[in-house]
C-alpha positions as CSV (number, residue, x, y, z in Angstrom):
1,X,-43.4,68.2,63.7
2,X,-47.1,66.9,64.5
3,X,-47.8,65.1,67.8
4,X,-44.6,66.2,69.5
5,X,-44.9,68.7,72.8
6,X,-43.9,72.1,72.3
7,X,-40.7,72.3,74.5
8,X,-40.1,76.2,74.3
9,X,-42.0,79.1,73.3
10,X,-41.9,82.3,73.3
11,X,-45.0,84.8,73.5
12,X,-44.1,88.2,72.8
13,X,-41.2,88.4,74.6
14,X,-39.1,92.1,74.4
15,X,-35.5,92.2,75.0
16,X,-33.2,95.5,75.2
17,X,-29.6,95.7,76.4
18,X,-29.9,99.2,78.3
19,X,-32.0,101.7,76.7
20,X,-30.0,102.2,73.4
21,X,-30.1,98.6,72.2
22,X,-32.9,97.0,71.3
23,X,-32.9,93.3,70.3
24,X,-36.3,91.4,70.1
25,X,-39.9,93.8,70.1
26,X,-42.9,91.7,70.8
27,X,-41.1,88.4,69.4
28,X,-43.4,84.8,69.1
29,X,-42.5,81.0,68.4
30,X,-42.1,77.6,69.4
31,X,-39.9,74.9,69.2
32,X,-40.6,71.3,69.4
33,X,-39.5,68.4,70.9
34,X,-36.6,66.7,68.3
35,X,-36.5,69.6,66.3
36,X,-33.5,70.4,64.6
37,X,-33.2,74.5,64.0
38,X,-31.1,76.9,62.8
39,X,-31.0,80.4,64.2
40,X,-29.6,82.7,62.0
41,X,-29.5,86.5,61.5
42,X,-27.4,89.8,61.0
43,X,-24.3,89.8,62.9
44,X,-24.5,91.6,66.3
45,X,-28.7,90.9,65.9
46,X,-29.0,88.9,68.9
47,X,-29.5,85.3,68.3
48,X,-27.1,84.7,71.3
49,X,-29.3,86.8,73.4
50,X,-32.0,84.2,72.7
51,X,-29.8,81.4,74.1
52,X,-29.5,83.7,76.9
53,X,-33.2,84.3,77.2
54,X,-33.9,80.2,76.8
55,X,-31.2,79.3,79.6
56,X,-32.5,82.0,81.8
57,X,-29.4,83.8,82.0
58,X,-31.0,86.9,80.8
59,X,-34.8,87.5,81.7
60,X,-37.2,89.3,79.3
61,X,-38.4,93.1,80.2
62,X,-41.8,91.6,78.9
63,X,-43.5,88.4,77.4
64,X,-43.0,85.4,78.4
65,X,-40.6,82.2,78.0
66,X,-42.2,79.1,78.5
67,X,-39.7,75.9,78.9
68,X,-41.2,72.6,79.8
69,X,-40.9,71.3,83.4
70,X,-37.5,69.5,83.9
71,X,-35.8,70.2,80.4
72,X,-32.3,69.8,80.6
73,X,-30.6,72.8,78.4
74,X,-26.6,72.8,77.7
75,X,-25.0,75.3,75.4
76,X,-21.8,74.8,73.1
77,X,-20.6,78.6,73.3
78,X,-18.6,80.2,70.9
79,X,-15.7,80.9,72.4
80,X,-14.2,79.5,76.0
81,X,-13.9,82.6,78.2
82,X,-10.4,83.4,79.6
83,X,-10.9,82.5,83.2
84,X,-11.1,79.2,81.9
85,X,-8.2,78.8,80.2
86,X,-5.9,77.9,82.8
87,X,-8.2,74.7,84.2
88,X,-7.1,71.3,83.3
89,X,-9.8,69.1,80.8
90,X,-11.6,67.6,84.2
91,X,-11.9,70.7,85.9
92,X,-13.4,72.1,82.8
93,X,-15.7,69.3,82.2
94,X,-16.6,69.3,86.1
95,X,-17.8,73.0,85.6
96,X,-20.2,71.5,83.2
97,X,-22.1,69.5,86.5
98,X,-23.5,71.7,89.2
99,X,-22.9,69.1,91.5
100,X,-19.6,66.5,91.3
101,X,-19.8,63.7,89.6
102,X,-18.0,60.7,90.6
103,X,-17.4,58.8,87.3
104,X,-16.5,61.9,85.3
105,X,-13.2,60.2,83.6
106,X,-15.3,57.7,81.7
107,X,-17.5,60.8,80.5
108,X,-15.0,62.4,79.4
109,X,-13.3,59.6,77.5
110,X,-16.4,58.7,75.9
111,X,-17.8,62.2,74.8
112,X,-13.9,63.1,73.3
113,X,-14.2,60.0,71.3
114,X,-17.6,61.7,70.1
115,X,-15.8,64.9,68.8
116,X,-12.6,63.2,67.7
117,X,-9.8,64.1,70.3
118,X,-7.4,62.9,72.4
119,X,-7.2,65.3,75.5
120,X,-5.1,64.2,79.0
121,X,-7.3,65.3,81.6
122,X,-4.0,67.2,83.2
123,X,-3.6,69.1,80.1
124,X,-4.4,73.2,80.3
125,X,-7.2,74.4,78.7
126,X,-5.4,77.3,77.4
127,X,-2.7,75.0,75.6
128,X,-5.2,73.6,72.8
129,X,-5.1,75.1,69.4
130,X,-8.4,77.0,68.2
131,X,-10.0,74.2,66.7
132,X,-9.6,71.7,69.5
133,X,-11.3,73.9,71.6
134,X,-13.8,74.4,69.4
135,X,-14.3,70.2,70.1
136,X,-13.7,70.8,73.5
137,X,-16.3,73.2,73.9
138,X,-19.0,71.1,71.4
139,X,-18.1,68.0,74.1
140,X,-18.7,70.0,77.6
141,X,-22.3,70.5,76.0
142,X,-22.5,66.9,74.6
143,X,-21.4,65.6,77.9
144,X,-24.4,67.1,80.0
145,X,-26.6,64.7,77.4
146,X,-29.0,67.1,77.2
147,X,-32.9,67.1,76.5
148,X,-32.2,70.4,74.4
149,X,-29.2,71.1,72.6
150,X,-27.6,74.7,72.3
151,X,-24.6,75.2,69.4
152,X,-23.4,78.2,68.9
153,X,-20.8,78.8,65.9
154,X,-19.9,75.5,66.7
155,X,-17.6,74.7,63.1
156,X,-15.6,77.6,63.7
157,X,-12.2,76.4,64.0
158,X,-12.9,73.1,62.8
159,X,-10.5,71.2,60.2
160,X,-12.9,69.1,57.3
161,X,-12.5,66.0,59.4
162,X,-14.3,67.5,62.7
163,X,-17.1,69.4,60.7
164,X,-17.7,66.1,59.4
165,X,-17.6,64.1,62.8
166,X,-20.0,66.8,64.2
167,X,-22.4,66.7,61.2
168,X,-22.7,62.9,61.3
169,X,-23.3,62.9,64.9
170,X,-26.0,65.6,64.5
171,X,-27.8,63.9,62.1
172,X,-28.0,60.7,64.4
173,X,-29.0,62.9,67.5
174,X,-32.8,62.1,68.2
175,X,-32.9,64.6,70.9
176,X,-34.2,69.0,70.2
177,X,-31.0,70.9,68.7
178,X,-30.4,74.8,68.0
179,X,-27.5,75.9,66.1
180,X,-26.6,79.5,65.3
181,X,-24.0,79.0,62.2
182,X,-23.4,80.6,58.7
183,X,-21.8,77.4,57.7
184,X,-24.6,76.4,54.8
185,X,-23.4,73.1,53.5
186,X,-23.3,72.3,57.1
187,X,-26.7,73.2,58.0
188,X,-28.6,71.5,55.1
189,X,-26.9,68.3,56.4
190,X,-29.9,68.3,59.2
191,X,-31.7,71.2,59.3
192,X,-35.5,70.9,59.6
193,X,-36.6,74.5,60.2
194,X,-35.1,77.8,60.5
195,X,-35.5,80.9,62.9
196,X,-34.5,84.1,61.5
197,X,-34.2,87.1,63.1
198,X,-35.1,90.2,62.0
199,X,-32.5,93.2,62.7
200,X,-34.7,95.5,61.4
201,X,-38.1,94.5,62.7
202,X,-36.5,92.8,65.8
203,X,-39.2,90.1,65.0
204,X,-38.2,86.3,65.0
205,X,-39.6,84.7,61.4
206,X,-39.9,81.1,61.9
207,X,-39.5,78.6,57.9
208,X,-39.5,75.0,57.3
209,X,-36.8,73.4,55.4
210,X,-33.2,74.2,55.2
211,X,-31.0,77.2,54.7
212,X,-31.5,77.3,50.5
213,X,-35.1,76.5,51.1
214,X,-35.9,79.6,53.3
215,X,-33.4,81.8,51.0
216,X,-36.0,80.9,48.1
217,X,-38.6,81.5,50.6
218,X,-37.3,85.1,51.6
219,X,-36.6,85.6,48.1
220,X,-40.6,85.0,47.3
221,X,-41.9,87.0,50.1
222,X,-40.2,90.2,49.0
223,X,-41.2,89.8,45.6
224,X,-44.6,89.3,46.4
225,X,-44.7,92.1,48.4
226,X,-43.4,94.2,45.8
227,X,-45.4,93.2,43.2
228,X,-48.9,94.2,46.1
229,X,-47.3,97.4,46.9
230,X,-47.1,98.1,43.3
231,X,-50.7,97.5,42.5
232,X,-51.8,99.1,45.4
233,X,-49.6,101.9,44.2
234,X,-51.1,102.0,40.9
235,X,-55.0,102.0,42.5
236,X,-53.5,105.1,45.1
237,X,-53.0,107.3,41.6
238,X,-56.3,106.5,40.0
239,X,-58.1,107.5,42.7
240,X,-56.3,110.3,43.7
241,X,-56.6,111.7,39.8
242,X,-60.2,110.4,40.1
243,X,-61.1,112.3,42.6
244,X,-59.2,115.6,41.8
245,X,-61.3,115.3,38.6
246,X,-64.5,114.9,40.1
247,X,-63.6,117.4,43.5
248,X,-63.9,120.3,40.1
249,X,-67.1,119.1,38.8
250,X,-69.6,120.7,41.8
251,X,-72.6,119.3,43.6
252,X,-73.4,115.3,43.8
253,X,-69.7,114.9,42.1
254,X,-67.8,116.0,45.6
255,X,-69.3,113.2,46.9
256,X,-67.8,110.5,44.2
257,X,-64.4,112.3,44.9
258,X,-65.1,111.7,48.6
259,X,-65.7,108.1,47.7
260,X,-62.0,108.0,45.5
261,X,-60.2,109.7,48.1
262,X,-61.2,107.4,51.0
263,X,-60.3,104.1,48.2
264,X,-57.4,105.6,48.0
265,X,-56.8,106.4,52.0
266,X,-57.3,102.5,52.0
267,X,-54.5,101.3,50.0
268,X,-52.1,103.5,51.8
269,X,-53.4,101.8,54.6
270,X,-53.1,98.3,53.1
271,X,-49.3,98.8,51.7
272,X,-47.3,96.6,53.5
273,X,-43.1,97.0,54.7
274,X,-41.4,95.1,52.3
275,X,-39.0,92.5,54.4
276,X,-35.5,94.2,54.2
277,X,-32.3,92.0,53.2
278,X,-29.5,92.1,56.1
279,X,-27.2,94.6,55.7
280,X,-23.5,93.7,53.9
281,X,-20.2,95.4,54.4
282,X,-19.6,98.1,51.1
283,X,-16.5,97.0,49.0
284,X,-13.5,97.6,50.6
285,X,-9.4,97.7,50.1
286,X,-6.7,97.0,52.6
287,X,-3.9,99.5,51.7
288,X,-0.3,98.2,51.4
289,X,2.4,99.9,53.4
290,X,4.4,101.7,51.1
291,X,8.1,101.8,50.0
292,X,8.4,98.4,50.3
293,X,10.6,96.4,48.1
294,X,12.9,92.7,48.1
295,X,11.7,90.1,50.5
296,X,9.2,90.6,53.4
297,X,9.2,87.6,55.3
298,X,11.6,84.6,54.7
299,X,10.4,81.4,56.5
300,X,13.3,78.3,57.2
301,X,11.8,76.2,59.8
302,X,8.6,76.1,61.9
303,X,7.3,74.2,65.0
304,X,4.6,71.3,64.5
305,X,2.6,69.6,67.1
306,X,2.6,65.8,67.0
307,X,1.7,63.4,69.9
308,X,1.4,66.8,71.9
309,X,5.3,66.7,71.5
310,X,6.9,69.7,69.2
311,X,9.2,68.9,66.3
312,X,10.9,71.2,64.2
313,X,10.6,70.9,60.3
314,X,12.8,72.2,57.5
315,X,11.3,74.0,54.8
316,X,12.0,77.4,52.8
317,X,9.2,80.0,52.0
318,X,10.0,83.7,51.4
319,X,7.0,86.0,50.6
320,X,7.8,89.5,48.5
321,X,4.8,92.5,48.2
322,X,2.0,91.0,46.6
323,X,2.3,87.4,47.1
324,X,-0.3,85.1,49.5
325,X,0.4,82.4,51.1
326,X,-1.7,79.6,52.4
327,X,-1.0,77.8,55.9
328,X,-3.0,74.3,55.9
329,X,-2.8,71.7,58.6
330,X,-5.3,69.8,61.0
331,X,-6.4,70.8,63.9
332,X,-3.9,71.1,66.7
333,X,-0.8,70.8,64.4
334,X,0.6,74.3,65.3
335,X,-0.9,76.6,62.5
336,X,-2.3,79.3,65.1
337,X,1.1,79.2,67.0
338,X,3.2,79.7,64.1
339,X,0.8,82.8,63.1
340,X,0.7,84.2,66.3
341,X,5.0,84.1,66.2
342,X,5.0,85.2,63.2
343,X,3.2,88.4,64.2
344,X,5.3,89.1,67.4
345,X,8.3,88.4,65.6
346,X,9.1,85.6,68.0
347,X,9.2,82.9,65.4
348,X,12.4,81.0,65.7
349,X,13.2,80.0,61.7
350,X,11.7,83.3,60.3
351,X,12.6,86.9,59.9
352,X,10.7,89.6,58.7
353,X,12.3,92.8,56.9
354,X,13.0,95.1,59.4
355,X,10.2,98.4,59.3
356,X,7.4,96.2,57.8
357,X,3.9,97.0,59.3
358,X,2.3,93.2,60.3
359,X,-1.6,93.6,60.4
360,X,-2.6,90.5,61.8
361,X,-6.1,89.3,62.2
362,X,-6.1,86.6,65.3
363,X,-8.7,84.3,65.4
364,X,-10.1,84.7,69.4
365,X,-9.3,88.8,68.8
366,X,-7.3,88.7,72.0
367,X,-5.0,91.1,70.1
368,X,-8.1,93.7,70.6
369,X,-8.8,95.5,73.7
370,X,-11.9,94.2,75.6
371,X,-12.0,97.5,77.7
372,X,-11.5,99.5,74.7
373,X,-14.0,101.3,72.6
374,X,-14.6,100.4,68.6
375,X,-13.4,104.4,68.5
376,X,-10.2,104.0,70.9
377,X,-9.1,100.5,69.0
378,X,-9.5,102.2,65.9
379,X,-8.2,105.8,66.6
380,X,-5.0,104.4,68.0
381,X,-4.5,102.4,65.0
382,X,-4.0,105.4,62.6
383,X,-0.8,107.0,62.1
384,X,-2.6,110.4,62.3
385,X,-5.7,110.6,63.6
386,X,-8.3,112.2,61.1
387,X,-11.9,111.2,62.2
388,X,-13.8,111.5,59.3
389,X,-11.5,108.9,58.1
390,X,-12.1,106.9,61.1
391,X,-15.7,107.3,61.0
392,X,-16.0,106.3,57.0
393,X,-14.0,103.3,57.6
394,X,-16.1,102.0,60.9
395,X,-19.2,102.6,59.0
396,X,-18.6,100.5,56.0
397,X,-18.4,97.7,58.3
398,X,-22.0,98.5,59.5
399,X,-19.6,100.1,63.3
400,X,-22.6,103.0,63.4
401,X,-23.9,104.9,65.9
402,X,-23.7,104.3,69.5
403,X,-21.5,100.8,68.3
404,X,-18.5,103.0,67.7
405,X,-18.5,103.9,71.5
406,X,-18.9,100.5,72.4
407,X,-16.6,98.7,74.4
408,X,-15.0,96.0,72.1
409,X,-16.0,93.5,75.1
410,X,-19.8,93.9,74.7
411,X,-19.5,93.2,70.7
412,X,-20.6,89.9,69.4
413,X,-18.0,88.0,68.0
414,X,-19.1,88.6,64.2
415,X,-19.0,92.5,65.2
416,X,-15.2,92.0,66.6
417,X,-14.3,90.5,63.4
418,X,-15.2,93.7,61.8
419,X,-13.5,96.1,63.7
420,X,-10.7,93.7,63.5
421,X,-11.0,94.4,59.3
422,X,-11.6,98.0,59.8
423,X,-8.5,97.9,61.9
424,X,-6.7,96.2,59.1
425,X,-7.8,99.0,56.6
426,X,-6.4,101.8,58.9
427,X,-3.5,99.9,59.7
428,X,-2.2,99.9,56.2
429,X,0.6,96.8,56.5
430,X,2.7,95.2,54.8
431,X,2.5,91.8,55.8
432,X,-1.1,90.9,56.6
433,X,-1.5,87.4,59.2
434,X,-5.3,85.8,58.8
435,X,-6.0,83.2,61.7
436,X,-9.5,82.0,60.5
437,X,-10.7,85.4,58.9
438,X,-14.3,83.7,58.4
439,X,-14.7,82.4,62.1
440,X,-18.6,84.8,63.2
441,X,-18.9,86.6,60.1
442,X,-22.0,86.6,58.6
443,X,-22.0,84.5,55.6
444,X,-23.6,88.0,53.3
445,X,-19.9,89.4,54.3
446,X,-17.6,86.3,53.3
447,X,-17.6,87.5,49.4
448,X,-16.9,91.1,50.0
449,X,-13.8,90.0,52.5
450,X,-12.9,87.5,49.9
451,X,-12.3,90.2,47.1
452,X,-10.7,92.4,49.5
453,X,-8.1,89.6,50.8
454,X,-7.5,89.0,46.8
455,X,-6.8,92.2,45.7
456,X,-4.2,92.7,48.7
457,X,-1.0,94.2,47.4
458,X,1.0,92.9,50.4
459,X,2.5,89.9,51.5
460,X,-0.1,88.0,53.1
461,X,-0.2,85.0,54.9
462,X,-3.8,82.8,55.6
463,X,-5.3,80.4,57.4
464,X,-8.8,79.1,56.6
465,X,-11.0,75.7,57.1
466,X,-13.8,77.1,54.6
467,X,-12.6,76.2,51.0
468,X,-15.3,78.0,49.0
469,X,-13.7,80.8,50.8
470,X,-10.2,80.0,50.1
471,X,-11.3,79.6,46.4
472,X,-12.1,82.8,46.0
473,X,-9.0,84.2,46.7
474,X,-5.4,84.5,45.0
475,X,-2.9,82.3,46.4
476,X,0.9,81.9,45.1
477,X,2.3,79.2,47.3
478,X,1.3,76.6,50.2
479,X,2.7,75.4,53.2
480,X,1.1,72.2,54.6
481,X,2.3,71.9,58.0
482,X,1.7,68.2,59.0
């Protein structure tokens, strides 16, 4: 963007969380005033960090962060954290303001309009669904009107109608905006540049254009690189033969095989690392329990949210091994209540078969352990405990290393969602419960979990906003709650 001030740069800034985890090495860019960039990279990377490193909540271990004098920075987070839960809407948004501010009501009223919902500023926190606190969160950042805009993962959650609200507004916004997302149709909408970073080289790449554009721009730098090393490759032979040949011959001949040697010392020196691909999850199956036979889980009546009042509706679903079924609703009708029910066994209207396993896969993994380790979550999941097993399992969902002793609380949120699959494979159920299965998952993993989710032998009940997603999996029946 020519003529427009730089607003934040970094100049080889290095990052590690303790000694064992690396995340940026030496890492360079800018961004400038009324861009519009995505961040995207490898799950569990660190492209949260960054927003970390930009707000000043973390600090570098070297390089420097510029930020221009009196830039006002708010960040849509992910997820809202559970002390916050139990505050009403205005205490919420008056966390937002480091001092109070008198005429928040009218803020609030005006920046809920923005993200399409009606909230009473009494009303908990805690009591909206997953996707209207997805809006909630995209408003406390909206409401700051900020001179740079933070969003991270902010469509997770959302129903069509508020990915399309938020879209349209970003596209009018004339202020700087970041947004880490794997959401692709959304991003094109108004990207202008992307920031990748590099899990491998812990480098941040920066590429104009949107997310297909720097795809066919990745795609063209490997190949290129290739196609050098193999040339150089081909020169490294000749002159290694060449001079083998002449090193034989004697006298003024050593010193042309000298010469060869020392080309060929040279194209070592000029082969380049070939950029790596992110890594994907291997292939994977979700066992079904076994011995299971007649009806799993019959469903008579549910609970919808309407007006914020509940109403019961009539309707008759029963699921047998081997049949999916989809949940579909807007946002705040009651979809991730029902699920969550439905898992417990709580769920007034529905039974299921007494000694059927329920894997279920909750959207805000609250159903995991934060003060657990990868290992512990996973160990006590297992009927027996074999390790090997364990270990296998972990590491097809990329959970190597020192992340298998990690405490599930220090994971990123697209690293929780694969233990929470690993946990599913171990588990072995018979009834399998999907809250938003693509919600932080790298968008490289989305067709492997797709084929997986398909090929389930189970009973299986999903919810999902992502209809490419949805597409690529079996589904026998559907339940519209509305």
């Amino acid at each position: 963007m020519p003529g427009k001030e730089t607003v934040v740069r970094f100049e080889d800034v290095t990052f590690e969380h303790g000694p064992k985890r690396p995340i940026l090495d030496e890492v360079s860019f800018g961004v400038k005033e009324g861009a519009k960039l995505t961040l995207m990279g490898q799950n569990g990377a660190g492209k949260s960090t960054i927003f970390g490193l930009i707000t000043k909540h973390l600090h570098p271990e070297e390089g420097v962060i510029h930020v221009s004098h009196g830039l006002s920075i708010a960040t849509s987070r992910q997820v809202i954290p559970r002390a916050e839960l139990t505050l009403t809407v205005r205490e919420f948004f008056e966390k937002m303001f480091p001092k109070k501010i008198y005429d928040i009501d009218p803020r609030i009223d005006k920046v809920l309009e923005v993200v399409h919902l009606h909230a009473p500023k009494e009303r908990t926190v805690g009591s909206f669904s997953g996707g209207q606190q997805a809006r909630l969160l995209l408003a406390s950042a909206l409401i700051q009107e900020p001179d740079l805009l933070l969003l991270d993962e902010p469509t997770n959650n959302l129903d069509k109608e508020g990915i399309a609200h938020l879209t349209d507004f970003l596209v009018k916004y004339d202020k700087t905006v970041i947004v880490i997302s794997h959401d692709a149709d959304f991003l094109n909408a108004f990207t202008h540049g992307v920031l990748y970073l590099d899990v491998f080289t812990r480098k941040v790449e920066q590429y104009v254009g949107n997310y297909f554009d720097v795809m066919d721009q990745i795609a063209d730098r490997i190949e290129k690189e290739n196609m050098k090393n193999a040339q150089l490759a081909k020169t490294i032979i000749e002159n290694k033969e060449k001079a083998n040949f002449f090193a034989h011959k004697g006298g003024q001949m050593r010193l042309v095989a000298k010469r060869m040697r020392a080309k060929a010392e040279e194209a070592e020196e000029n082969m380049v690392d070939v950029r790596k691909e992110d890594k994907t999850i291997k292939d994977f199956k979700i066992p079904v329990q076994e011995g299971l036979s007649g009806e799993l889980i019959s469903i008579t009546s549910f609970k919808v949210i309407r007006d914020h009042k509940p109403h019961i509706k009539k309707k008759s679903v029963a699921l047998r091994k081997n049949q999916h079924l989809l949940l579909s609703g807007p946002n705040g009708i009651g979809k991730s209540t029902l699920l969550e029910s439905l898992a417990s066994g709580t769920a007034e209207g529905s039974v299921i078969a007494p000694g059927v396993k329920v894997g279920y896969y909750r959207q805000d993994f609250s159903n995991l352990d934060f003060d657990a380790t990868v290992h512990d979550i996973l160990w006590h999941t297992m009927p027996k405990g074999y390790e090997e097993e364990l270990r296998a399992t972990a590491a097809s969902f990329l959970l190597t290393g020192d992340l298998v002793h990690t405490k599930i609380g220090h994971l990123s949120e697209g690293q929780k969602g694969l233990v929470a699959f690993a946990r599913l494979v171990l588990l072995k159920p018979g009834l399998l419960i999907l809250d938003e299965p693509t919600n932080h998952i790298n968008f490289r993993h989305l067709p492997v979990i797709a084929k997986a989710l398909d090929a389930y032998e189970g009973a299986m009940i999903l919810v999902s906003h992502v209809p490419e997603f949805v597409s690529q999996i079996r589904i026998d029946d559907k339940l519209e709650l509305s």
